[in-house]
C-alpha positions in Angstrom: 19.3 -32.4 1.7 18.4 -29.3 0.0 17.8 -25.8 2.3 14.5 -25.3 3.8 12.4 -22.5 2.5 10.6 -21.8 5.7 12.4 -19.2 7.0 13.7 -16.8 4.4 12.1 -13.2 4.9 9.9 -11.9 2.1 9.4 -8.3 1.6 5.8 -8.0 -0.8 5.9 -4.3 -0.9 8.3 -2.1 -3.7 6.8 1.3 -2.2 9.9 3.8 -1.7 9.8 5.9 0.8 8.6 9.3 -0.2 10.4 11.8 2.4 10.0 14.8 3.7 8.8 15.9 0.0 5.4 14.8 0.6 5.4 16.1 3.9 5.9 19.4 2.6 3.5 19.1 -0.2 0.6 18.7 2.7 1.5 21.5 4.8 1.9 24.3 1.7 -1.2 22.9 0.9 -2.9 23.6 3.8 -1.8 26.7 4.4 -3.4 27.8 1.1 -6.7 26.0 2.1 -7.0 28.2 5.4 -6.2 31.7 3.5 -9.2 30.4 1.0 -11.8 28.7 3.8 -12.7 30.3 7.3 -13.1 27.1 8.7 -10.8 24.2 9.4 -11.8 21.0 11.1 -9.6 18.0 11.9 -11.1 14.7 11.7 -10.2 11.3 12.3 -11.8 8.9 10.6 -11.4 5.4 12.1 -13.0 2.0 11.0 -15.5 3.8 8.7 -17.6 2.7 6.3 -18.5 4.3 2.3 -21.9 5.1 3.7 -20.8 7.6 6.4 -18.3 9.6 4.1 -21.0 9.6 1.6 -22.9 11.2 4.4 -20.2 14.2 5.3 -19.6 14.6 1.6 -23.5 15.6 1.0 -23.4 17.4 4.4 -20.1 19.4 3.7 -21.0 19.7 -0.7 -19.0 22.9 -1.4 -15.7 22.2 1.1 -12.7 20.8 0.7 -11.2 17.0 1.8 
């Protein structure tokens, strides 16, 4: 009898991992940010839908995201 199929482990992603590089990238960029803007906010933004970041992006026009 030929070997089931069932049970083999597929991976569906080829993302690599991007390291601390990226990391990096994010906080050099955010220090520049807070030397340019007076302001810095923190938001988390969970299950949200196009309408409501439509509605910060017209609210907020001339910051950065």
């Amino acid at each position: 009898m030929p070997k089931s199929k069932r049970n083999k482990v597929l991976s569906l992603t080829n993302v690599k991992p991007q390291g601390s590089k990226l990391k990096d990238k994010l906080i050099e960029s955010i220090h520049e940010a807070s030397d340019l803007y007076s302001s810095v906010f923190v938001i988390e933004l969970v299950n949200t839908r196009n309408t409501s970041l439509k509605e910060m992006r017209a609210q907020w026009g001339g910051s950065r995201y």
